[in-house]
C-alpha positions as a Python dict, from the first residue, in 0.01 Angstrom:
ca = {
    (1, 'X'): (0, 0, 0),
    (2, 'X'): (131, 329, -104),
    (3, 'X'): (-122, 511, 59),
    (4, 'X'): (-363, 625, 346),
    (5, 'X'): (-724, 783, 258),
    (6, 'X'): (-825, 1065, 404),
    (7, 'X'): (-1204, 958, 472),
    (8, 'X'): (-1402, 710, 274),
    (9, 'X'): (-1691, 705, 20),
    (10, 'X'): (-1856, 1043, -16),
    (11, 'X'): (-1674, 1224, 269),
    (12, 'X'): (-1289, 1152, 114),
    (13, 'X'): (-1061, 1464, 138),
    (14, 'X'): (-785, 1279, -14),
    (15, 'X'): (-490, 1075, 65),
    (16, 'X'): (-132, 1029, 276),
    (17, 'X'): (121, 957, 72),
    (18, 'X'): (373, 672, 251),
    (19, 'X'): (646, 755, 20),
    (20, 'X'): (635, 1122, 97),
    (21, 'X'): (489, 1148, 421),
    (22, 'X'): (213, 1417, 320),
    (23, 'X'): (-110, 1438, 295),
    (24, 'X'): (-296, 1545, -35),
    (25, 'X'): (-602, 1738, -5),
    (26, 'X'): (-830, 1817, -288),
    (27, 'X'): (-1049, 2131, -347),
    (28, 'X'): (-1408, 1953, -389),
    (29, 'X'): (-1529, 2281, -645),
    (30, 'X'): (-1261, 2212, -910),
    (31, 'X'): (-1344, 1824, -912),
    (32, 'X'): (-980, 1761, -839),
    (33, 'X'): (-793, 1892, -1046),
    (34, 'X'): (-640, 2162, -733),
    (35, 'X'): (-517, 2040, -470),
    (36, 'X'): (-257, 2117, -193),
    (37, 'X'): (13, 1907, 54),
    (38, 'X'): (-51, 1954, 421),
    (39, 'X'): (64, 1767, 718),
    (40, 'X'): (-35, 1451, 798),
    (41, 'X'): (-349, 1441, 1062),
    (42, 'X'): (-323, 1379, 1377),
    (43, 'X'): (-560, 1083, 1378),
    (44, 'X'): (-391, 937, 1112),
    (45, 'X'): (-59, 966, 1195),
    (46, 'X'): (-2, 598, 1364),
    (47, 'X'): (-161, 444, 1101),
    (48, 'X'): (57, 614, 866),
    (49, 'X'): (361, 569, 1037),
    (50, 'X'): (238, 137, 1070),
    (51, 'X'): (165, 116, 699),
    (52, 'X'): (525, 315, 602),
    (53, 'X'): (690, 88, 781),
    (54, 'X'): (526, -229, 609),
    (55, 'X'): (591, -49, 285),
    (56, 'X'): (992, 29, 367),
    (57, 'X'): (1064, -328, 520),
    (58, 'X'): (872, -518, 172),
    (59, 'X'): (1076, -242, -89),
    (60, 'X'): (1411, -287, 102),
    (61, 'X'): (1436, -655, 5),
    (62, 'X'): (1522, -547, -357),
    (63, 'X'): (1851, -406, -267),
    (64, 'X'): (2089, -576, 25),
    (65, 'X'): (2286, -276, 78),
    (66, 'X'): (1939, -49, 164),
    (67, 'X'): (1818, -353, 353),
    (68, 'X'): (2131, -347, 573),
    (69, 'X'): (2161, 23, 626),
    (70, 'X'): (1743, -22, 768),
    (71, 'X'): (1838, -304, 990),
    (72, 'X'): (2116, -103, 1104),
    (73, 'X'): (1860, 178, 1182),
    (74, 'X'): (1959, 385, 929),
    (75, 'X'): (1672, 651, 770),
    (76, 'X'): (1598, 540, 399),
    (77, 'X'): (1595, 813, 158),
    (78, 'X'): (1250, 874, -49),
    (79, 'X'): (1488, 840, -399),
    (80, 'X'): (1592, 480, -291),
    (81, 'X'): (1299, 367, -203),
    (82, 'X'): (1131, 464, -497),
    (83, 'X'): (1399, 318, -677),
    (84, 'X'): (1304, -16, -432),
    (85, 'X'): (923, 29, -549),
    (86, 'X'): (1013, -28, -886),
    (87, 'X'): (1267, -311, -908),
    (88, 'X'): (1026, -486, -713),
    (89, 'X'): (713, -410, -960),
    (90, 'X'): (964, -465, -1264),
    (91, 'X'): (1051, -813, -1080),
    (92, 'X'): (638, -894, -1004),
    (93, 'X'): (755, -936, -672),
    (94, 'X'): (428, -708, -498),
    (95, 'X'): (179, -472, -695),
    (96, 'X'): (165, -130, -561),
    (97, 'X'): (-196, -19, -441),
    (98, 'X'): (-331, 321, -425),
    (99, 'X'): (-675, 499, -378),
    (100, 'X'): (-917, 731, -511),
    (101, 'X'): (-1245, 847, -621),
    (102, 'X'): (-1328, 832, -993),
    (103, 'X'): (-1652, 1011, -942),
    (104, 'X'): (-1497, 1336, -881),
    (105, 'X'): (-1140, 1250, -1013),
    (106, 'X'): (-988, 1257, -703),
    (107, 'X'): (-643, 1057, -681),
    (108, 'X'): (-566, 1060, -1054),
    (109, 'X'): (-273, 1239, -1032),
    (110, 'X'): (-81, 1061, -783),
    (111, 'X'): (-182, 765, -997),
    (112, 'X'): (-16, 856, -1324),
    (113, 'X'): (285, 983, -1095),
    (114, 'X'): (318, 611, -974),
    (115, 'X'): (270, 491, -1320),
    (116, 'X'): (594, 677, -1432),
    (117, 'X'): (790, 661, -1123),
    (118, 'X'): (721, 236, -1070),
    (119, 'X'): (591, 85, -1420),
    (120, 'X'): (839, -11, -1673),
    (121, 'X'): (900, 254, -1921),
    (122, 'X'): (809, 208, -2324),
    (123, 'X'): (1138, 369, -2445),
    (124, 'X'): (1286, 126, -2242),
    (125, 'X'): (1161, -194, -2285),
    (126, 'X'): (1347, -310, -2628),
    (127, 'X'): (1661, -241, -2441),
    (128, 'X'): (1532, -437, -2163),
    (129, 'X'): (1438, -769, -2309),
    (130, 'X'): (1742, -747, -2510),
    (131, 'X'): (1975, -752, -2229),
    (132, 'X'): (1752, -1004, -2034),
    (133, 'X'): (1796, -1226, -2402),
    (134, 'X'): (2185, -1139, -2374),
    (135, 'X'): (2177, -1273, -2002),
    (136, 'X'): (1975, -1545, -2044),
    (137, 'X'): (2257, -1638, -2375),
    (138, 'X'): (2509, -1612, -2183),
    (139, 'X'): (2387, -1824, -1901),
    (140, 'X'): (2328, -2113, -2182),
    (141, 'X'): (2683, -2045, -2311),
    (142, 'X'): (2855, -2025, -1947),
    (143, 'X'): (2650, -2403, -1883),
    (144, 'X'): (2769, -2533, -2216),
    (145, 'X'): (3139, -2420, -2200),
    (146, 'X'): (3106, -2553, -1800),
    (147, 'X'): (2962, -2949, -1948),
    (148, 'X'): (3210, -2945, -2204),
    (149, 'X'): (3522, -2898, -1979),
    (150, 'X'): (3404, -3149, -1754),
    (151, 'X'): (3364, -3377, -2052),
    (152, 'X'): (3675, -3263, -2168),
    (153, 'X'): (3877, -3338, -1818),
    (154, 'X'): (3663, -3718, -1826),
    (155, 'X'): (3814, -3790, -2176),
    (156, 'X'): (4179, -3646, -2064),
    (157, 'X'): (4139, -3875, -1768),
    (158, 'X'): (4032, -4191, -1952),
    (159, 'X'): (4352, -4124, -2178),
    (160, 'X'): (4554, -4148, -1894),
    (161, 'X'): (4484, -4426, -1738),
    (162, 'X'): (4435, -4595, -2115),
    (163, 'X'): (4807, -4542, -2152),
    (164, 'X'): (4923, -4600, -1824),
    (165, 'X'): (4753, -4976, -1819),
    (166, 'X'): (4929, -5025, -2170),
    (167, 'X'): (5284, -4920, -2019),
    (168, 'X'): (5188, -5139, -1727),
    (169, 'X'): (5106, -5494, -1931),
    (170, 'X'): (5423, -5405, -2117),
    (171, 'X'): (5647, -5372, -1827),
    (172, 'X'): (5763, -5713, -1679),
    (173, 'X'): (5885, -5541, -1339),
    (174, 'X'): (5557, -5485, -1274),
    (175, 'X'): (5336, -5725, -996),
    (176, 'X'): (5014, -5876, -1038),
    (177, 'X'): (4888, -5639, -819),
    (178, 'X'): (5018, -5334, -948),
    (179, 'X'): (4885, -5430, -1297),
    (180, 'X'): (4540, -5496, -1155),
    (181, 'X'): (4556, -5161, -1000),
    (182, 'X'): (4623, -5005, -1315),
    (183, 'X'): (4309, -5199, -1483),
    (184, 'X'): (4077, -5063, -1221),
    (185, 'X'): (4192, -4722, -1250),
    (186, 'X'): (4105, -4800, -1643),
    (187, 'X'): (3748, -4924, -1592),
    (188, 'X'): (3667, -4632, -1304),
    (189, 'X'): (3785, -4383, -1625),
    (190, 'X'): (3576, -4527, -1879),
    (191, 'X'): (3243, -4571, -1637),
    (192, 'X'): (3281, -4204, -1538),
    (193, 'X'): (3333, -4072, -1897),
    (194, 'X'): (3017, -4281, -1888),
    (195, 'X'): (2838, -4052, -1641),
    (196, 'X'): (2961, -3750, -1796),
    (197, 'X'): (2796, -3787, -2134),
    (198, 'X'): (2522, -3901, -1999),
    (199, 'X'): (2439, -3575, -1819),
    (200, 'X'): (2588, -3712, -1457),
    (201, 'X'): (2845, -3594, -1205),
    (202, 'X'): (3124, -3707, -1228),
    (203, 'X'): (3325, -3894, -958),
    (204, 'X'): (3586, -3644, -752),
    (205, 'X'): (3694, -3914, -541),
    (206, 'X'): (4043, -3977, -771),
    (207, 'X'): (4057, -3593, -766),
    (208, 'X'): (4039, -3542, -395),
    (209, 'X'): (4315, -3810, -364),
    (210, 'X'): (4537, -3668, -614),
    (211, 'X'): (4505, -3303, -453),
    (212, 'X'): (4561, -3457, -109),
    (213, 'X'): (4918, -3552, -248),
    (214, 'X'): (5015, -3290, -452),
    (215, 'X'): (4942, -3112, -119),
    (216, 'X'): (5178, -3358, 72),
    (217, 'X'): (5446, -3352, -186),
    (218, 'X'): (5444, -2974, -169),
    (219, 'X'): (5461, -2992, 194),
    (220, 'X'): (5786, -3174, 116),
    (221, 'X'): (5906, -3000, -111),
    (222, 'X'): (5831, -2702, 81),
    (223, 'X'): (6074, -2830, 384),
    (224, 'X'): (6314, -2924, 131),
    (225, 'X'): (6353, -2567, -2),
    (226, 'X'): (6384, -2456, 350),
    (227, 'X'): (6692, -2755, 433),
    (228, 'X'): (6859, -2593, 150),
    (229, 'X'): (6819, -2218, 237),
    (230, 'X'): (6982, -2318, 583),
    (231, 'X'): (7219, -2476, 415),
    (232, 'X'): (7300, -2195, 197),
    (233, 'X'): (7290, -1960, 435),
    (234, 'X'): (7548, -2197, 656),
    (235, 'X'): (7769, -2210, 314),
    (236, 'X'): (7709, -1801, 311),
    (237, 'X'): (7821, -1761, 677),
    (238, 'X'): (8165, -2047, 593),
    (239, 'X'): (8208, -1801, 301),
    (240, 'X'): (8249, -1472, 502),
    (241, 'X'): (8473, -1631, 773),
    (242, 'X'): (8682, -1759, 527),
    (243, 'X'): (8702, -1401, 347),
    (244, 'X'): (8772, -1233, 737),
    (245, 'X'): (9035, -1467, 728),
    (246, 'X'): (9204, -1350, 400),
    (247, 'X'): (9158, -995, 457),
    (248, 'X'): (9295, -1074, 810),
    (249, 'X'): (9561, -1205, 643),
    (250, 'X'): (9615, -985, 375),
    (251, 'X'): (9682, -684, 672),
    (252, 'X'): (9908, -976, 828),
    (253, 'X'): (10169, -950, 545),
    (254, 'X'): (10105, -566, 505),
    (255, 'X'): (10199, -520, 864),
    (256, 'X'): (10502, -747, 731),
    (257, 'X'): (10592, -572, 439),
    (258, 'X'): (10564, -191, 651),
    (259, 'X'): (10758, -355, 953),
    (260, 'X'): (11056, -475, 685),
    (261, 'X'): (11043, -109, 495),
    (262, 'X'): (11075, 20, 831),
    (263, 'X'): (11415, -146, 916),
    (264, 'X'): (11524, -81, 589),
    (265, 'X'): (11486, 307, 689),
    (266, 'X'): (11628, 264, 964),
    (267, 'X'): (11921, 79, 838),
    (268, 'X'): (11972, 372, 587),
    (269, 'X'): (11916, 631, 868),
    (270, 'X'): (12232, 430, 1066),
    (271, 'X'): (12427, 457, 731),
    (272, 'X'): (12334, 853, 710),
    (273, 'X'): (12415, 904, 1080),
    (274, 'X'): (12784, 778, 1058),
    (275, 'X'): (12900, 933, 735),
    (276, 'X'): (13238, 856, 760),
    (277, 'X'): (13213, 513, 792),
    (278, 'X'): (13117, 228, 521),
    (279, 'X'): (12927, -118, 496),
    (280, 'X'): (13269, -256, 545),
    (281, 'X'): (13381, -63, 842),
    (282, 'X'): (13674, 150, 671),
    (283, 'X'): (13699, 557, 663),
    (284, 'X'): (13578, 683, 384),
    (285, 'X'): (13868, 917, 369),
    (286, 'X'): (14137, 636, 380),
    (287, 'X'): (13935, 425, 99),
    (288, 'X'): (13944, 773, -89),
    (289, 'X'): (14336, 763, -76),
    (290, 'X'): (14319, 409, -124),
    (291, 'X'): (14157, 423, -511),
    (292, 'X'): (14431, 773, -562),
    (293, 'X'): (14692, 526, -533),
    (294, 'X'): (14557, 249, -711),
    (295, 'X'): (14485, 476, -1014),
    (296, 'X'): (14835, 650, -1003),
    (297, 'X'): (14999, 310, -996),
    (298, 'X'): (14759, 194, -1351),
    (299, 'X'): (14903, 484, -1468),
    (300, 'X'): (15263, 448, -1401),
    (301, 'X'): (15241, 74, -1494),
    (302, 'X'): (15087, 175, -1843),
    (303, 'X'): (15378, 424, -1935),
    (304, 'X'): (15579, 155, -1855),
    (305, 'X'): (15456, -66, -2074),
    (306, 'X'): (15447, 173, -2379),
    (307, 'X'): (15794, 247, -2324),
    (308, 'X'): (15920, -121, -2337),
    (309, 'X'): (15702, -170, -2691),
    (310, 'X'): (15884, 153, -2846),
    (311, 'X'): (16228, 65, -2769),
    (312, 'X'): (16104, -316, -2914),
    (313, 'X'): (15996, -159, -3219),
    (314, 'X'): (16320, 44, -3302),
    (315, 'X'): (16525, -253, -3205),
    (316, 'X'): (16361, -452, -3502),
    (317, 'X'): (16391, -139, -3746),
    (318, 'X'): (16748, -121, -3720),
    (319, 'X'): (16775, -503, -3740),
}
C-alpha cells in the first residue's frame, strides 16, 4: 500500500502519501484537479507511520545494501525507495496499491505519478528484453562451456589411465597387483566418462586423492627448499669467515711488508748518521786515498809498458 485515505466514500478529502509522508487534499469545487500538501493528521498519523513501515521493510528486500543500512537503523531516503518500489514491480515481486475516487477525479494524479515513477517505461523496454535475451545467452553459453570442460577433463582422464595400463602390461617389473591396479583405475575412467555424457556428475573421489598428495608432496618439497636455504645460508656464513680470514691475512703480510720497509729506513738512517764510515767498516777518507793510489799506480804501470814496446819496435827497425 502506497497510501492512506483521508475519509471514505462520499466524505474523502484525499490521501497520505507513505512515500512522501504528506497528505494530499483536494479542493471539492474544481473536481480535483487543485489540490494542496498539508501535514499529515493527527488521527492518522499511527496508522501512517504502521503502513510506512510495512511499505519500507517489503521495498528494502530489492537491494541488500538499503536492507542493511534499515536493519542497522539507518533513515531510507525517499529516492531509494522509490527506486526499491520499482525493481520490485519490474521483478512482479508485490503490486503497488493506491486509492481514489473516480466520481470526482480525485487521486488521478498521484496515480499517473506512480505509473511513471514504478511501471516499466516504453522507451525502455526493447533495451530491456534485449539484455535479459543477452543474459539469459550467456547463461546457456557459461552451462555449455562448464559441461564441455568437464567432458573434456573425463576424456583427458580416460587417456591417462588408457596409456598408463598399456605401459603397465608391457612392463615385466611390474606385480600382479600393481597391474590390476592399473586396470581398475582403467574401468573407473571409462564408467565415469560414462556418467559425464550421460548428463551425470562425475566422480571427484580420484581428484580429492590426487590433490591430497600434490598437497603432501608440496609440503615436502616445501621443507626441502627450506633444508637448502639453511644450508646456503650456513655455506654463506663459511664463506664470510673464510674471506675475514684472508683480509685478516692480507693486513698480516702488510703489517710485514711496513715492519721490513721500516728497518730498511732505519738501516739507511744508521748509514746517514755515521757518514764517515762504510758497509765494510773503513773511513771513507782512507778508501778515498786508497783508489788515488791504485789509479796513479795503472798509470805508471801503463807508461811503462808503452815504453818497453817503443824501444822493441826500433830494435827490429834497425835489425
Amino acid at each position: 500500500m502506497l497510501q492512506v485515505p483521508i475519509g471514505i466514500e462520499a466524505s474523502l478529502q484525499g490521501v497520505v502519501d507513505l512515500v512522501k509522508m504528506k497528505a494530499i487534499v483536494w479542493k471539492n469545487e474544481d473536481l480535483g484537479a487543485a489540490w494542496e500538501e498539508k501535514d499529515i493528521p493527527d488521527d492518522l498519523k499511527e496508522i501512517s507511520e504502521k503502513y510506512r513501515q510495512e511499505l519500507v521493510e517489503t521495498a528494502v528486500e530489492q537491494d541488500e545494501k538499503l536492507m542493511e543500512s534499515y536493519l542497522n537503523g539507518d533513515a531510507i531516503k525517499n529516492e531509494d525507495l522509490i527506486k526499491c518500489i520499482r525493481k520490485g514491480c519490474l521483478n512482479f515481486d508485490f503490486v503497488p496499491v493506491l486509492t481514489g475516487s473516480a466520481f470526482k477525479n480525485k487521486g488521478v494524479q498521484p496515480l499517473l505519478d506512480a505509473v511513471v515513477d514504478y511501471l516499466p517505461s516504453p522507451e525502455n523496454k526493447e533495451l530491456d528484453v534485449a539484455i535479459e535475451l543477452f543474459n539469459s545467452e550467456l547463461e546457456k553459453l557459461k552451462e555449455e562451456k562448464k559441461a564441455q570442460d568437464v567432458v573434456r577433463k573425463a576424456e583427458r582422464a580416460k587417456a591417462a589411465a588408457v596409456k598408463e595400463l598399456q605401459d603397465a602390461e608391457k612392463n615385466p617389473n611390474l606385480s600382479a597387483e600393481e597391474k590390476a591396479a592399473a586396470k581398475d583405475k582403467w574401468i573407473k575412467a571409462d564408467e565415469n566418462l560414462k556418467v559425464v555424457l550421460a548428463g551425470g556428475q562425475p566422480d571427484m573421489s580420484g581428484e580429492d586423492e590426487a590433490a591430497n598428495e600434490s598437497a603432501e608432496q608440496a609440503d615436502e618439497t616445501e621443507v626441502d627448499t627450506s633444508a637448502q636455504d639453511d644450508d646456503a645460508e650456513q655455506a654463506d656464513g663459511t664463506e664470510a669467515d673464510t674471506s675475514a680470514q684472508d683480509d685478516d691475512a692480507e693486513q698480516a703480510d702488510e703489517t710485514e711488508a711496513d715492519t721490513s720497509a721500516q728497518d730498511d729506513d732505519a738501516e739507511q738512517a744508521e748509514i746517514i748518521d755515521e757518514p764517515d764510515v762504510l758497509g765494510c767498516g773503513v773511513p771513507i777518507e782512507q778508501m778515498q786515498e786508497t783508489v788515488k793510489e791504485d789509479k796513479q799506480g795503472n798509470q805508471d804501470d801503463s807508461e811503462g809498458s808503452a815504453a818497453v814496446e817503443e824501444s822493441e819496435d826500433l830494435s827490429t827497425e834497425d835489425a
